[in-house]
C-alpha positions as CSV (number, residue, x, y, z in Angstrom):
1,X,-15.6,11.0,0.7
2,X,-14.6,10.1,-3.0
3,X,-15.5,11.8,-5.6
4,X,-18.5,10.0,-6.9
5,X,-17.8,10.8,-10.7
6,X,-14.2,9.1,-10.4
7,X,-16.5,5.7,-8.4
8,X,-18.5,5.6,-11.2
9,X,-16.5,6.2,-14.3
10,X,-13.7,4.2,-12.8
11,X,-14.5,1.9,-9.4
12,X,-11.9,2.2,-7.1
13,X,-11.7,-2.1,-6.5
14,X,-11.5,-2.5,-10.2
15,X,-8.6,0.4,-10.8
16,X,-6.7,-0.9,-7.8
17,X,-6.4,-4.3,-9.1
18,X,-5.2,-3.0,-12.5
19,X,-2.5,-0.6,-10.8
20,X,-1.8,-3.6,-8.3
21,X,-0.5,-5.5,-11.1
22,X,1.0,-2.4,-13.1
23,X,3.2,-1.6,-9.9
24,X,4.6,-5.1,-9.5
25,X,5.4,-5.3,-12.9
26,X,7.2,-2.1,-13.3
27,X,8.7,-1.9,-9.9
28,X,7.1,1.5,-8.9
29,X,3.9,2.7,-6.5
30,X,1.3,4.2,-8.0
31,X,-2.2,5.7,-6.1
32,X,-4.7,7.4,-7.3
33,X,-6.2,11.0,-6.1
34,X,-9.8,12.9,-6.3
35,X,-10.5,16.0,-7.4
36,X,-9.7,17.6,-3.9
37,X,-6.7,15.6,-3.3
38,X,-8.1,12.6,-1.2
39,X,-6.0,9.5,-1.6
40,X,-8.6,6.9,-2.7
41,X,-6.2,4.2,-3.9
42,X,-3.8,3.9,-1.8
43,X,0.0,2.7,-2.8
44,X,0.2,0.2,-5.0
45,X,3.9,-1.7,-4.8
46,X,4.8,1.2,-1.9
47,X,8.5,1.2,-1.7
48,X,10.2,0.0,1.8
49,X,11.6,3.7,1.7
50,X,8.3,5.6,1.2
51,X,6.4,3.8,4.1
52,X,9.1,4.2,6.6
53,X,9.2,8.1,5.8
54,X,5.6,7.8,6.2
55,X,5.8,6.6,9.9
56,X,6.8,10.4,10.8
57,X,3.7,12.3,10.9
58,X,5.6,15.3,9.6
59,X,6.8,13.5,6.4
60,X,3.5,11.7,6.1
61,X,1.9,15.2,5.6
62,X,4.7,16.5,3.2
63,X,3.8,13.4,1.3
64,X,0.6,13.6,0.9
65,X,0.6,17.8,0.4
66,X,3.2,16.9,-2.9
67,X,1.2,14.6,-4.3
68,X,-2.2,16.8,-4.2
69,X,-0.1,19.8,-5.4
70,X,1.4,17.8,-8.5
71,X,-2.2,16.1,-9.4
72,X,-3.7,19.7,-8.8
73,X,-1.1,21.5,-11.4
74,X,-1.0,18.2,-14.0
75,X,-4.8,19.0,-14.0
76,X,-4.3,22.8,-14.2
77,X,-1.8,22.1,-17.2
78,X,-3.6,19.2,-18.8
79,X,-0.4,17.4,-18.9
80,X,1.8,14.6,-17.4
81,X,4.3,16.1,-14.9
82,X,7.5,14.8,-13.7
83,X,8.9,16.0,-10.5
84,X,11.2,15.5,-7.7
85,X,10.0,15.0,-4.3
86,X,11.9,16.6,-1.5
87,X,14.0,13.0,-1.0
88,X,15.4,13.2,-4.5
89,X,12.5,10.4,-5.6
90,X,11.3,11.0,-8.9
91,X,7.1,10.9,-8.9
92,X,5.0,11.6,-11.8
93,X,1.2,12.7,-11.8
94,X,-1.3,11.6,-14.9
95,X,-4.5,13.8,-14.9
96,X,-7.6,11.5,-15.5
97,X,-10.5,13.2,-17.2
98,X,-13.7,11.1,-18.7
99,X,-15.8,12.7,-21.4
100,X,-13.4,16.2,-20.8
101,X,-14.3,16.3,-17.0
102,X,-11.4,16.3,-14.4
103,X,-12.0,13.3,-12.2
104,X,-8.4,12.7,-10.3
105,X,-5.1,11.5,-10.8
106,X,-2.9,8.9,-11.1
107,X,0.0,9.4,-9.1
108,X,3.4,7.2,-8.7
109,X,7.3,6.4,-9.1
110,X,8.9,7.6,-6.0
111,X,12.4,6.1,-7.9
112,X,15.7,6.8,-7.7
113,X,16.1,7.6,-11.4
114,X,18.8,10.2,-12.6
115,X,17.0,12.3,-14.9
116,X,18.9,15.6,-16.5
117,X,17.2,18.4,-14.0
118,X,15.9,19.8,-17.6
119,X,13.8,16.7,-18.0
120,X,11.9,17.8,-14.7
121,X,8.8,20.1,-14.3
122,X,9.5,21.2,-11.1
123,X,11.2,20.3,-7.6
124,X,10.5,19.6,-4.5
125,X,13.5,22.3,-1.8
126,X,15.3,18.9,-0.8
127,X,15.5,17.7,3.2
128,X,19.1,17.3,4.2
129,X,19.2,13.3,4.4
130,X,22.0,13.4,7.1
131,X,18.9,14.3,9.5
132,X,17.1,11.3,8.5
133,X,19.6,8.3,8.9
134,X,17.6,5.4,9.0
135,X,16.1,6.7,5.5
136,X,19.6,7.6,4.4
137,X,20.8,4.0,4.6
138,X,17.3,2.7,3.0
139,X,17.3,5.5,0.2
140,X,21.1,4.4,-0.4
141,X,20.6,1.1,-1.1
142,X,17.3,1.7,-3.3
143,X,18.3,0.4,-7.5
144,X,18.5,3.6,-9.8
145,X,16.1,2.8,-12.6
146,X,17.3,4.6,-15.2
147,X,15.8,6.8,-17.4
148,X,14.7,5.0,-20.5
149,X,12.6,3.0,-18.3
150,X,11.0,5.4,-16.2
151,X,9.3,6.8,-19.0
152,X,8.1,3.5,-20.4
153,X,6.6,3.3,-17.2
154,X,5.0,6.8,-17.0
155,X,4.1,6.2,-20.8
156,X,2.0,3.1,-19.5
157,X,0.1,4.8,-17.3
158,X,-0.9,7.3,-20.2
159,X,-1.9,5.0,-22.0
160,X,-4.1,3.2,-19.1
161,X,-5.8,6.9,-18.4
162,X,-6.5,7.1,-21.8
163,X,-8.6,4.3,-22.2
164,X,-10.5,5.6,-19.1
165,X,-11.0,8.9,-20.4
166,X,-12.0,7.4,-23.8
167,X,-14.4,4.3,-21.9
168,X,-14.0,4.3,-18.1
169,X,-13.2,1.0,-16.7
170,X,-16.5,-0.9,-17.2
171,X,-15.2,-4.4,-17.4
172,X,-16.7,-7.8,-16.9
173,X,-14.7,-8.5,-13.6
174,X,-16.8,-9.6,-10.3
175,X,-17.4,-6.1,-8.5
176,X,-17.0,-5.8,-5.0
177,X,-20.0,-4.4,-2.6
178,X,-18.8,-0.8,-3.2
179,X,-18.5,-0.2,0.9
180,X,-16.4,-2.9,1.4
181,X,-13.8,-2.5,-1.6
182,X,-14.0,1.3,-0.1
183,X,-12.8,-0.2,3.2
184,X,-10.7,-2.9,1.9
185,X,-8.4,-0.4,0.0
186,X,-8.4,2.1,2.6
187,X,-7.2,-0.7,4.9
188,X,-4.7,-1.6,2.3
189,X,-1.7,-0.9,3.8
190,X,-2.4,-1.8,7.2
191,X,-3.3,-5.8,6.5
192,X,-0.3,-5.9,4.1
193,X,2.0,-5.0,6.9
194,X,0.6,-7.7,9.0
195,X,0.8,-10.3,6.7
196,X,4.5,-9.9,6.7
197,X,5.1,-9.3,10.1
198,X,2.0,-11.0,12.1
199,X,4.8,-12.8,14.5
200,X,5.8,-8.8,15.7
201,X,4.1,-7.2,18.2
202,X,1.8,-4.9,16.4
203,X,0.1,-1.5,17.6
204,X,-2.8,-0.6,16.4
205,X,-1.4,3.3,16.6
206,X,1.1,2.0,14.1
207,X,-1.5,0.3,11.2
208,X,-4.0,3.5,12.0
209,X,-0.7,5.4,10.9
210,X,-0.3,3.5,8.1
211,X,-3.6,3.9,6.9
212,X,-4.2,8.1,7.6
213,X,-6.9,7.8,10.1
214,X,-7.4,7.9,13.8
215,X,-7.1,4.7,15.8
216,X,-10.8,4.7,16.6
217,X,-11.5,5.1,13.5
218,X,-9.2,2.3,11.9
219,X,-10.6,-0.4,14.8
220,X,-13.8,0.2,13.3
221,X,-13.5,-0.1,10.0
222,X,-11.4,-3.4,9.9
223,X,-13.9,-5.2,12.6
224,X,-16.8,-3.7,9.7
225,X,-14.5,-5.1,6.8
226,X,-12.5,-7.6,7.3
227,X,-15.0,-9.7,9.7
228,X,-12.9,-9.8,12.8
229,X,-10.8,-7.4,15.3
230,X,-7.4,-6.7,14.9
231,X,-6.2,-8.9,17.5
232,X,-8.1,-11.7,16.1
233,X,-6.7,-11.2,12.6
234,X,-3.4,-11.6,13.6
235,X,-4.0,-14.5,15.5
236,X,-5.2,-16.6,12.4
237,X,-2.5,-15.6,10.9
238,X,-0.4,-17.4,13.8
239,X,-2.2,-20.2,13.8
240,X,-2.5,-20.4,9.8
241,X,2.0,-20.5,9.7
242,X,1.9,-22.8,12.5
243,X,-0.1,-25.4,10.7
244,X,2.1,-25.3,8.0
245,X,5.1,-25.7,10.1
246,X,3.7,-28.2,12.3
247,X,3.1,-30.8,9.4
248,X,7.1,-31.4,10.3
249,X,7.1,-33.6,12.5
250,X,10.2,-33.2,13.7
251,X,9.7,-29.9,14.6
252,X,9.4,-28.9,18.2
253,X,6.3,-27.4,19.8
254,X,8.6,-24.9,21.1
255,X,10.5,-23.8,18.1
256,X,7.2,-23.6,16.2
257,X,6.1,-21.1,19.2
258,X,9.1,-19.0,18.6
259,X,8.5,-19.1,15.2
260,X,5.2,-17.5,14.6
261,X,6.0,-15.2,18.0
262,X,5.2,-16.7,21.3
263,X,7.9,-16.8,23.7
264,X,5.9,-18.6,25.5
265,X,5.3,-22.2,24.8
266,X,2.1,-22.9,27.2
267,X,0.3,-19.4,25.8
268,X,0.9,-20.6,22.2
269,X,-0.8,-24.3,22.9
270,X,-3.5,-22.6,24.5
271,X,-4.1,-19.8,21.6
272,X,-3.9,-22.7,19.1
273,X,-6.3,-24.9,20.2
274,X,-8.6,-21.9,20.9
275,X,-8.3,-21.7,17.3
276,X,-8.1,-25.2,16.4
277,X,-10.1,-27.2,19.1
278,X,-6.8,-29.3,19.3
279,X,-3.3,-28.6,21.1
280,X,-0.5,-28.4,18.5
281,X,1.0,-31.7,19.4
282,X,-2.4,-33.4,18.1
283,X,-2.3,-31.6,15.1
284,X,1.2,-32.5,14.6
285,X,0.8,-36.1,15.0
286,X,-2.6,-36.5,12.8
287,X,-1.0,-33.8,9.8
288,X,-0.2,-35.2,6.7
């Protein structure tokens, strides 16, 4: 469970949606940690990189082990700390502290950024990247943000974390039910994925991955939070692009099939108008 001093000085649905639009602006992830280490905002902006190294269970755990350790010594030292992860990324770790209490960390970059080895507080034994060559091509072709920038960016996040440790984050905007912002963030990652890639055939092993918990466990909490299974979720989706494509009308029922990731033509009429009430060709012909 979260640490309920971090929920209440700073609520997790409120935070993410700050470091949501913090991480698109400056191009790097950011996540926030407990006391103990628990992720409780996950990535914000995750890097295409970072979430395939994640899909190895053995890499996921080194990931997750160098973040604890690096919020666990910034809060030891009382101090920013820069370090490189054992992919060469450069990550940084802000402790948060309310009122002089220790609540978590904010943690983020994972940048290709060539920093003087002086300018680091520690790092990471590297991984040979040869063993990993899918990542070796991704990591390759990853922009080098330089170093000027990086530290506007980490200076940003000072700045954010000491607001909260001079107020906490109690703003005006519309608060979530505090179970299902929990859920929704945990989840995160998972209903991201599938909004880019709903026409792919997606395991439920894979999103459970994605999220750190077991697949009973992840099944669960999306029917609890979202409203619907997984299955179901990804069908809307399917049916949501193929409304949009079928207001073409010279699009064929067929290609708009392919499209959203039936093969088959008869199974995607029957889906859609399970959906719908109507078969695609009705929809078509009424759609303005």
């Amino acid at each position: 469970m979260p640490d309920k001093k971090l929920i209440k000085i700073a609520p997790l649905d409120k935070l993410k949606i700050i470091l949501d639009s913090m991480a698109k602006a400056t191009g790097v992830n950011l996540c926030v940690l407990d006391t103990v280490g628990n992720v409780v905002v996950y990535p914000c902006n995750d890097s295409h990189f970072c979430k395939t190294a994640r899909l190895n269970p053995e890499l996921r755990k080194k990931c997750l082990t160098a973040a604890a350790h690096s919020a666990f010594e910034s809060a030891r030292e009382r101090k920013t700390l820069i370090y490189k992860c054992f992919f060469g990324l450069t990550d940084f770790s802000v402790p948060l502290y309310y009122k002089g209490e220790y609540i978590g960390a904010i943690c983020g970059g994972s940048a290709r950024c060539g920093l003087a080895e002086d300018r680091y507080d520690y790092c990471q034994p590297l991984l040979n990247m040869d063993d990993y060559p899918e990542l070796k091509e991704i990591f390759n072709a990853m922009p080098d943000l330089g170093e000027e920038k990086y530290f506007s960016i980490v200076h940003l996040v000072e700045n954010l974390v000491e607001y909260i440790n001079q107020n906490g984050l109690m703003s005006t905007m519309k608060k979530l039910d505090a179970k299902k912002a929990t859920g929704l963030n945990k989840l995160q990652p998972a209903i991201q994925y599938i909004e880019n890639n709903y026409k792919e055939n997606i395991k439920i092993s894979d999103l459970a991955s994605m999220c750190f918990i077991n697949e009973t466990y992840f099944s669960r909490l999306f029917s609890t939070t979202v409203g619907s299974t997984v299955s179901q979720f990804i069908l809307e989706k399917r049916i949501l692009k193929a409304k949009e494509l079928l207001k073409n009308k010279g699009m064929k029922i067929q290609a708009v099939a392919e499209e959203v990731g039936y093969d088959d033509p008869a199974y995607f009429v029957r889906k859609f108008k399970q959906v719908t009430g109507v078969a695609p060709s009705v929809y078509q012909s009424s759609a303005e």
